[in-house]
Structures are given as structure tokens and as C-alpha cells.
ZAMARGU-4260 file (C-alpha; in steps of 0.2 Angstrom, whole numbers, plus 5000, padded with zeros to 4 digits):
<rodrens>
0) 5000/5000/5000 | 5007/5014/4994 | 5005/5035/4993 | 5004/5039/4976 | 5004/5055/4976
5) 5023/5054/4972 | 5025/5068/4986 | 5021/5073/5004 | 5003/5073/5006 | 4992/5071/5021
10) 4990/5054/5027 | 4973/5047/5022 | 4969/5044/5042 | 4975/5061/5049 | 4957/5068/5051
15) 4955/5087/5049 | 4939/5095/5060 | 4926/5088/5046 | 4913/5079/5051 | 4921/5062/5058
20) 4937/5070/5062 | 4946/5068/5076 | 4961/5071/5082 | 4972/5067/5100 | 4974/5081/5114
25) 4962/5094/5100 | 4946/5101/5106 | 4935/5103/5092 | 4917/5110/5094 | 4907/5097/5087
30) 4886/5098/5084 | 4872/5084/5084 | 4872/5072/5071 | 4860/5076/5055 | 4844/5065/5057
35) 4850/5063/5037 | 4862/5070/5024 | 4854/5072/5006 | 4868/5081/5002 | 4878/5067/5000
40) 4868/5058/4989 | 4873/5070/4974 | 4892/5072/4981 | 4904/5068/4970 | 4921/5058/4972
45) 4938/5066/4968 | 4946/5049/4967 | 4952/5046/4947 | 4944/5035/4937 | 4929/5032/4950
50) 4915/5038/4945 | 4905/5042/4929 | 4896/5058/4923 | 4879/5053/4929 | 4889/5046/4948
55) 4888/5029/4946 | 4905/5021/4953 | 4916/5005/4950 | 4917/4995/4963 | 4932/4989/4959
60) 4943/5005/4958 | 4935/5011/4973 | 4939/4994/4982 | 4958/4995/4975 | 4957/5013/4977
65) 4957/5010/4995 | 4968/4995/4998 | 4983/5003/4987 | 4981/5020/4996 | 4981/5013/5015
70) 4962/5023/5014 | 4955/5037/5010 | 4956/5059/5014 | 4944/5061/5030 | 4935/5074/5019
75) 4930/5059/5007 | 4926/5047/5020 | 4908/5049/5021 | 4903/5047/5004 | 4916/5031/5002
80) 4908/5023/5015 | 4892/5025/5009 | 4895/5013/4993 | 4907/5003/5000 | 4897/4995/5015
85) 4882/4997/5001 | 4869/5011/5007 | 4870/5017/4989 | 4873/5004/4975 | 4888/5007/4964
90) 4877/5007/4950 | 4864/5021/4957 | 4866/5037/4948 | 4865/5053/4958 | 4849/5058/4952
95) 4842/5039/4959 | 4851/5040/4976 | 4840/5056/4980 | 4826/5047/4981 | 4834/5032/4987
100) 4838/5042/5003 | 4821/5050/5005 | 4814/5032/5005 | 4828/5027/5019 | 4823/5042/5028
105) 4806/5038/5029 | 4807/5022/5034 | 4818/5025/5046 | 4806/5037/5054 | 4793/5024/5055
110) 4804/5009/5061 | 4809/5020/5075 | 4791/5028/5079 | 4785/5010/5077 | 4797/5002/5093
115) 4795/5020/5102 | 4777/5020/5103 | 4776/5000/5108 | 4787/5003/5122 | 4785/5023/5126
120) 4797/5019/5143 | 4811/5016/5132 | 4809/5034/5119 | 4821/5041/5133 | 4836/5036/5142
125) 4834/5035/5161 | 4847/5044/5172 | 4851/5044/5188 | 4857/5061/5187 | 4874/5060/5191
130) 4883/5057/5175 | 4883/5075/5171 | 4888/5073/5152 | 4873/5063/5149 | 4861/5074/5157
135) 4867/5091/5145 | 4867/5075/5130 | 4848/5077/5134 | 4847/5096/5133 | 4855/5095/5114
140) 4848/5080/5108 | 4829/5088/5113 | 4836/5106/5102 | 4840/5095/5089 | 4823/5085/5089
145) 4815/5103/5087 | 4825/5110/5074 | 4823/5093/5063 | 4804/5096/5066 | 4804/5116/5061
150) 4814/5111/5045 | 4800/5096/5040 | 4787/5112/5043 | 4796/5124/5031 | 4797/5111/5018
155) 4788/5114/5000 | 4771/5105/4998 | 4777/5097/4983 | 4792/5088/4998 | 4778/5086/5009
160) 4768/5075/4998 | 4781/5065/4991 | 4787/5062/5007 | 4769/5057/5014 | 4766/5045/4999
165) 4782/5040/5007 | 4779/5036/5024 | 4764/5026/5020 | 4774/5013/5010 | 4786/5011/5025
170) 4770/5009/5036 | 4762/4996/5025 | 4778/4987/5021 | 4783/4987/5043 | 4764/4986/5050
175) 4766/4967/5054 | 4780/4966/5063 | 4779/4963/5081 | 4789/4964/5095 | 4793/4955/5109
180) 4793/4968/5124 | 4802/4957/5137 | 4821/4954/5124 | 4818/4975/5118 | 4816/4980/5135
185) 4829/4970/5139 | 4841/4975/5123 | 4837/4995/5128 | 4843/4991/5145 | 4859/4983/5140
190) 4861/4995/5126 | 4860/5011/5138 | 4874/5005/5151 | 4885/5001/5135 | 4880/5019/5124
195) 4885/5026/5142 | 4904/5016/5140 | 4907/5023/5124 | 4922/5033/5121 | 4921/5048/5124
200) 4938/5054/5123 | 4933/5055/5104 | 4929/5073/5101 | 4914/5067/5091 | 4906/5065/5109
205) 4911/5081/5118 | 4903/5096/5121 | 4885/5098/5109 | 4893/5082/5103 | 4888/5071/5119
210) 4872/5074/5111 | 4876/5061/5098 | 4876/5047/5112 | 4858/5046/5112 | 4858/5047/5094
215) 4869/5034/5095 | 4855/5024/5105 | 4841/5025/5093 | 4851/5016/5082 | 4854/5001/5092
220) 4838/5000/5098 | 4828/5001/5080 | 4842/4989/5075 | 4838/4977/5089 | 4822/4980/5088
225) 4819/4975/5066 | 4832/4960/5069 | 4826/4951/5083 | 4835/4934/5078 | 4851/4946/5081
230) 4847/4961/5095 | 4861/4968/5102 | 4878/4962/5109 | 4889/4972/5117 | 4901/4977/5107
235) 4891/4983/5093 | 4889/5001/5101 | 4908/5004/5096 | 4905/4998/5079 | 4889/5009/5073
240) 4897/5024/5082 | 4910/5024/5067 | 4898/5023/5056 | 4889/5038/5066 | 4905/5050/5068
245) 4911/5045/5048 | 4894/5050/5041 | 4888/5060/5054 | 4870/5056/5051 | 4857/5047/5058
250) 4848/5038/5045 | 4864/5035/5035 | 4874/5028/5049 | 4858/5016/5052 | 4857/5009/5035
255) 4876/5008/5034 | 4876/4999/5050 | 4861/4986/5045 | 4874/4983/5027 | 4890/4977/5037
260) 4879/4969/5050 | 4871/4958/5037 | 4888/4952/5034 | 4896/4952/5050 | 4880/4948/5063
265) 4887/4932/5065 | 4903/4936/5071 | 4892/4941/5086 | 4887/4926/5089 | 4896/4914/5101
270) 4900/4899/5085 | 4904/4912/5073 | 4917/4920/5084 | 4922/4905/5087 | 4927/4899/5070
275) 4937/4916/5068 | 4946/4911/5080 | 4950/4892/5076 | 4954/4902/5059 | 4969/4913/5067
280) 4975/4897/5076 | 4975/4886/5062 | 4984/4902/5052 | 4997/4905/5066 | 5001/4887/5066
285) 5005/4888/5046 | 5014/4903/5050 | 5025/4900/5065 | 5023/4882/5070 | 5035/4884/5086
290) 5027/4897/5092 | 5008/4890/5091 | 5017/4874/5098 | 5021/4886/5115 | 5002/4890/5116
295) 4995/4874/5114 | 5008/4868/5127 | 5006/4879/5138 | 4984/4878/5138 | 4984/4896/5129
300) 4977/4889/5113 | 4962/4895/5116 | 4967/4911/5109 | 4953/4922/5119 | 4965/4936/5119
305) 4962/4940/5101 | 4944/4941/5103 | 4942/4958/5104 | 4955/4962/5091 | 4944/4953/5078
310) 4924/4957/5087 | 4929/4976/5084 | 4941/4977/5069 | 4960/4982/5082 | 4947/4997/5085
315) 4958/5000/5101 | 4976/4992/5095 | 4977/5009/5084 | 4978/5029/5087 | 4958/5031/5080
320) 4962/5040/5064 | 4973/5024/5059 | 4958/5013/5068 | 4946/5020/5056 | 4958/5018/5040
325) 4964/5000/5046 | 4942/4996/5045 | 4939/5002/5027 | 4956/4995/5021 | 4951/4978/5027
330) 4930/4982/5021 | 4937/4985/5004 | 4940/4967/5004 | 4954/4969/4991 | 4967/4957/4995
335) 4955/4942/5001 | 4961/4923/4994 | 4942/4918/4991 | 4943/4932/4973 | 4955/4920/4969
340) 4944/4902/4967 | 4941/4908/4949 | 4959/4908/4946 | 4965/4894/4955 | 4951/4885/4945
345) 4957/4890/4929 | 4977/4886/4934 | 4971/4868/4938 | 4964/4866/4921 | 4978/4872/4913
350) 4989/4861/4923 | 4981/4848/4919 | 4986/4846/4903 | 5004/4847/4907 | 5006/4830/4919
355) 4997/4812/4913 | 4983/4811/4921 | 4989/4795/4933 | 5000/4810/4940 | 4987/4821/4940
360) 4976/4810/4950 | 4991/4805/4963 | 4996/4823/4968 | 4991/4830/4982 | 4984/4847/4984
365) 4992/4858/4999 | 4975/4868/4996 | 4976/4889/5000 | 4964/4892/5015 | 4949/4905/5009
370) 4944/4907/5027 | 4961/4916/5030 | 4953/4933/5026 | 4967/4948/5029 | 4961/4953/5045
375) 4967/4936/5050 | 4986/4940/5044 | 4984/4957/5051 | 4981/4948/5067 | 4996/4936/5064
380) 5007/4950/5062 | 5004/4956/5078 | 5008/4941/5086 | 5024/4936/5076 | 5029/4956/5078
385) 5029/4951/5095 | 5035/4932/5096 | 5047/4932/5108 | 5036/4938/5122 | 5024/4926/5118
390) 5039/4912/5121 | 5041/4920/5138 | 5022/4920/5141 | 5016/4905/5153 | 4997/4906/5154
395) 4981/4913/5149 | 4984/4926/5162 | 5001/4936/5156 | 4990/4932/5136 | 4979/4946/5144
400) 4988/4958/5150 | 4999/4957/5135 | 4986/4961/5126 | 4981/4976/5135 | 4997/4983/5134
405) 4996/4985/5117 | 4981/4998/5117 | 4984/5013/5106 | 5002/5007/5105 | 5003/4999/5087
410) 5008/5009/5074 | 4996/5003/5055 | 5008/5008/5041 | 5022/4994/5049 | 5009/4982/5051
415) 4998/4981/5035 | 5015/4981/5028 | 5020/4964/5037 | 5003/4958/5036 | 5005/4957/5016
420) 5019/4949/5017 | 5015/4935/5029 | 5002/4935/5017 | 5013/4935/5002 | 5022/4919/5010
425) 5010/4908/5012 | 5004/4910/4996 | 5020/4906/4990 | 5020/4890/5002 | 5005/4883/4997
430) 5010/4888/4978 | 5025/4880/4980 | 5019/4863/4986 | 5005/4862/4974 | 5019/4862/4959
435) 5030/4850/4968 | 5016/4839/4967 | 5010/4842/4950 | 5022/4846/4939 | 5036/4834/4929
440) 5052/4844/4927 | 5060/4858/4934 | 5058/4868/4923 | 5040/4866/4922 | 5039/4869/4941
445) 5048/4887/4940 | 5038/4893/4926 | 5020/4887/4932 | 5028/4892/4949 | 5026/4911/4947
450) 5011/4909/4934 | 5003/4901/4951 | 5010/4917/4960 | 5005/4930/4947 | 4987/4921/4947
455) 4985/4923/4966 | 4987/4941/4965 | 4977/4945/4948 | 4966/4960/4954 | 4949/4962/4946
</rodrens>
């Protein structure tokens, strides 16, 4: 990943005081959240060879775009985001996203009056009085409530109605879905002790800012309350607020949410972090097999002290700037081994015509793992960067507070750099042992060697 710029340049994750910003020992005023931002519906991208006339984007330069550039400009952040966790479609024009975001504001509206008037005790968050932050959050969030109503009554009667014929799809298309009241009320009450433990070191959350932790509510709970077989889990509270403080908008930050959620809700769950985690052990192991040999001697192959590292994206590892480019870097999903099954498809046939086909049916595949996704070799990285404490490391215990030494400590450029080329190597590994198994001579193996290499990075 590189800067091509070909000069100095401000580093795609050192924020400026734009919405989203933030930036360690500054205090920057900061407002509510927008309930929604049509603004950046007809926003264009700067980024070359993005988007067309009409703002429709390709995918795939965005998605290179962003792994090859370690992120992108804080000022762009907002409308990337949007298309690359799929708010908008990449094939939407500006023109269509206009009315695209009319119809996810209204909806919105009527998910989150639908839960508010079944359970009226959970509209506002109860306080004890003595968080004092909170209790001014409450002042700023009811200002903004008012304002958002004074601008729907200065709207045009031609808005009015389209956004009326509007809010009666959304009511016909939600009007039989039920709640259970015992697992919402029990989500809210969750959800407000965890909205409470969010950081508000950010300066996204301080001053009118605080504010946007009760924004930040609303989400959660209209989330949990429309995906019942998922609700809430702790954890997910740091997650939506970076969508919340990127796109600093309430109705985007929901529908962005519900995007990555569809793909990463499972993570959530107890099997699903589980398999991520059998994943990084089974990775380590090809990687560094005396050091995985350590853990599993000494009982710490259980790997519980990556779980937070992989539940919230190294949210905490990183300064926050470089958390929130280390999130989109591995969302753009551009370096992932499962793009390359078509490939590896097409290598086999071709290498099939090369040995007999007794040979062929006698070699043994040393198969690349799809699973390792590259938050998994980022993951690795950090371990292997720090292998020889590990070695000393005698129990879960010591795992722990290793761990939490490392908060804020890492530094991304360094490890995205190692983390492709731990990549890089076993790709070559598993290259390697596939040719020694399939192919005749020598000569065969070099060349079909680094055609296997050159296939496994092809980017599309």
C-alpha cells in the first residue's frame, strides 16, 4: 500500500475538523448528528477513474482505490463509506440516490416511531442524574429534535407530499411486525449501560457532541428491535458509532450499520466468533509452527485474547484516525484469497494438461485456505511482531495483559506492511507445494511456479 501521490501529502487517516474528524489532545466544537444528509447523495468523488458523469462508481477501483492508498482523505470518508458497506449501489446514479435516501429516511422514521410507541418507557434514556455529560446530552439531543421538526414544517408542499406517499409505503411494508417487549426491553437496558461506556475521549462525543450518544441509542435500539433473531451484543455500540461520527448522520449511519451487520452479525454470535478464532490458530500454526506449539503447550490455545482484536476490527490496538483507515482498508475486501477460486480454477485446468493424468490424480493438493481473510494475517502480524514475548508467556493470564498493553500502542503503516507479506508467503508456500506435486520437470515447476504466484494476486 502505497502513497501515490509521488510527494508529501496528508496521510489518508490524519482527520481534519470535518465531520468524523478527530484528532488526540484537540478540542473541536462538534454539533448533533444530522437526522439525514441528502447532500451526500449528489456528492461527487475526487478519486480518478471512480465515478462516471451521471455518479455511478466502479466498485472495483474504489475497492483498489482504497487498499493501494492505505484509505482514503477524512473529507472523502463519508461518501466512500456509503458505497462501499452498500447504502447506495455502485450502479445508482446521483439523480436515483436522491430518492433512494428519501425512501431510507422515511422508513427509518417509521421503524423508530413504530418500537417507540410499543414501548413509550424506552423513547428516553433514564438517568440517575449524576453522569453529568449525559444529562446536558439530553438538553442538545431535545434542540435537535426541534429543529429537525421546524425544517419538515418549512418544507415545500410538493416535499411534503412525496414524502407522505412515502411514509405510507414504510407503514404498509413494517405494519406486521411485532415485538417481543420482554428481549427489547431487555436490549434497551443493555444498550444504555454500553451507549454510556462509549468513548468519549473522541471529540465526536464532547461538548454539543455528547448529544450524539443518544443518537447513537436510537440506532441500536431500532436495530435490535427490526432483527430480533440478532438484537444487540455488546460490542456493537463501538461499531455503529463509526459509522455515526464518519457519516455524521442518523439515518445513514443506520442503513450503513444494517449493510455490514448483514455480513458480520454472526461474528456476534458465540459459534461464529468461534470459528474466527479456530481460523487465526489454524493460520498461526501455518505461519509460525514453534510458536503455536508454545500456546498449545502451555493451555493458551484457546486464543481468547484475540477476541476483541477481531469482534471490533483492532478498534483499540490503533491511534483512532489509523483505527478507522485499518476498518475500510480491510472492508474494501481487496486482497482476500476467496477472489481468487476463479483463478485457482482455471490454473488447475491448465495444469492439467501438462502431467498424465495418473500423476494428476496422485498429487496431492496443499490447498490455500479462503477462510484466512486479511484481517486474520493482520492479526498474525501482531503476534509474530511480538513472538518472543509470547515464548516468555506462561498462561492465559500474562496472554491478557499482553494484550492490553498494546492499546493505542501499534503503529498501521508497519503492520499492514508485514501483514502482506506474511500473506505474500503463504501463498508462495502453498504455491510452491502444489507444483512439487504436479508438475514433471524443473523447469515446468519454475515457470508454472510464478504463473501460480502471478494468478493469486490478479486483481479484478
Amino acid at each position: 500500500m502505497e502513497d501515490s501521490s509521488g510527494g508529501t501529502r496528508q496521510r489518508p487517516g490524519e482527520e481534519t475538523s470535518t465531520a468524523g474528524s478527530h484528532r488526540s489532545g484537540t478540542a473541536v466544537r462538534r454539533s448533533v448528528a444530522a437526522v439525514s444528509s441528502p447532500a451526500l447523495a449528489v456528492a461527487r468523488l475526487t478519486l480518478p477513474g471512480v465515478m462516471d458523469a451521471e455518479g455511478r462508481v466502479d466498485e472495483s477501483r474504489l475497492r483498489m482505490h482504497i487498499f493501494k492508498n492505505g484509505g482514503v482523505c477524512p473529507s472523502e470518508r463519508g461518501l466512500v463509506w456509503s458505497f462501499l458497506f452498500g447504502m447506495y449501489p455502485c450502479s445508482s446514479t446521483a439523480l436515483e440516490r436522491s430518492l433512494l435516501q428519501e425512501q431510507m429516511m422515511e422508513r427509518y422514521r417509521v421503524m423508530k416511531r413504530k418500537w417507540q410507541q410499543f414501548l413509550p418507557s424506552a423513547v428516553r434514556m433514564h438517568l440517575n442524574g449524576t453522569d453529568a455529560e449525559l444529562v446536558a446530552a439530553v438538553s442538545y439531543f431535545d434542540q435537535r429534535k426541534a429543529l429537525s421538526q421546524q425544517q419538515t414544517h418549512d418544507q415545500s408542499e410538493e416535499v411534503r407530499d412525496r414524502l407522505a406517499f412515502l411514509e405510507l409505503q414504510a407503514q404498509i411494508l413494517f405494519e406486521r411486525v411485532t415485538f417481543d417487549q420482554e428481549e427489547l426491553r431487555e436490549a434497551t437496558r443493555i444498550i444504555d449501560k454500553d451507549v454510556a461506556r462509549t468513548n468519549r475521549d473522541l471529540s465526536y462525543y464532547q461538548g454539543e457532541g455528547s448529544a450524539n450518544l443518544l443518537v447513537l441509542r436510537d440506532i441500536l435500539i431500532t436495530y435490535a428491535a427490526f432483527h430480533p433473531e440478532v438484537s444487540y451484543a455488546q460490542g456493537m455500540n463501538d461499531l455503529c458509532s463509526r459509522f455515526l461520527e464518519v457519516l455524521n448522520s442518523e439515518v445513514d449511519a443506520y442503513w450503513s450499520f444494517c449493510c455490514y451487520m448483514e455480513k458480520f452479525s454472526k461474528d456476534f454470535r458465540a459459534d461464529g466468533l468461534h470459528r474466527k478464532i479456530e481460523l487465526e490458530a489454524a493460520l498461526l500454526k501455518e505461519l509460525d509452527p514453534h510458536l503455536y506449539s508454545h500456546l498449545v503447550t502451555n493451555s493458551m490455545e484457546s486464543f481468547t485474547f484475540c477476541h476483541r482484536w477481531l469482534l471490533l476490527g483492532f478498534q483499540r490496538e490503533f491511534e483512532h484516525s489509523d483505527a478507522l483507515r485499518l476498518f475500510e482498508i480491510l472492508s474494501c475486501d481487496h486482497l482476500e484469497l476467496i477472489s481468487q477460486q476463479v483463478d485457482q480454477a482455471r490454473y488447475k485446468e491448465r495444469i492439467a494438461q501438462k502431467c498424465s493424468s495418473e500423476d494428476n490424480s496422485e498429487s496431492q493438493l496443499h490447498a490455500i485456505n479462503t477462510d484466512f481473510t486479511f484481517e486474520l494475517f493482520i492479526c498474525a502480524a501482531i503476534l509474530l511482531e511480538n513472538r518472543e514475548f509470547l515464548l516468555r508467556c506462561r498462561d492465559e493470564v500474562q496472554l491478557i495483559q499482553f494484550t492490553s498493553s498494546l492499546q493505542g500502542t501499534l503503529e498501521l503503516n508497519s503492520t499492514l506492511k508485514k501483514a502482506e507479506h506474511h500473506l505474500y508467503n503463504y501463498c508462495k508456500s502453498c504455491a510452491w507445494d502444489y507444483m512439487n506435486g504436479c508438475c514433471k520437470t524443473t523447469k515446468s515447476q519454475e515457470e508454472d511456479f510464478l504463473y501460480q504466484l502471478r494468478s493469486l494476486f490478479v486483481l479484478r
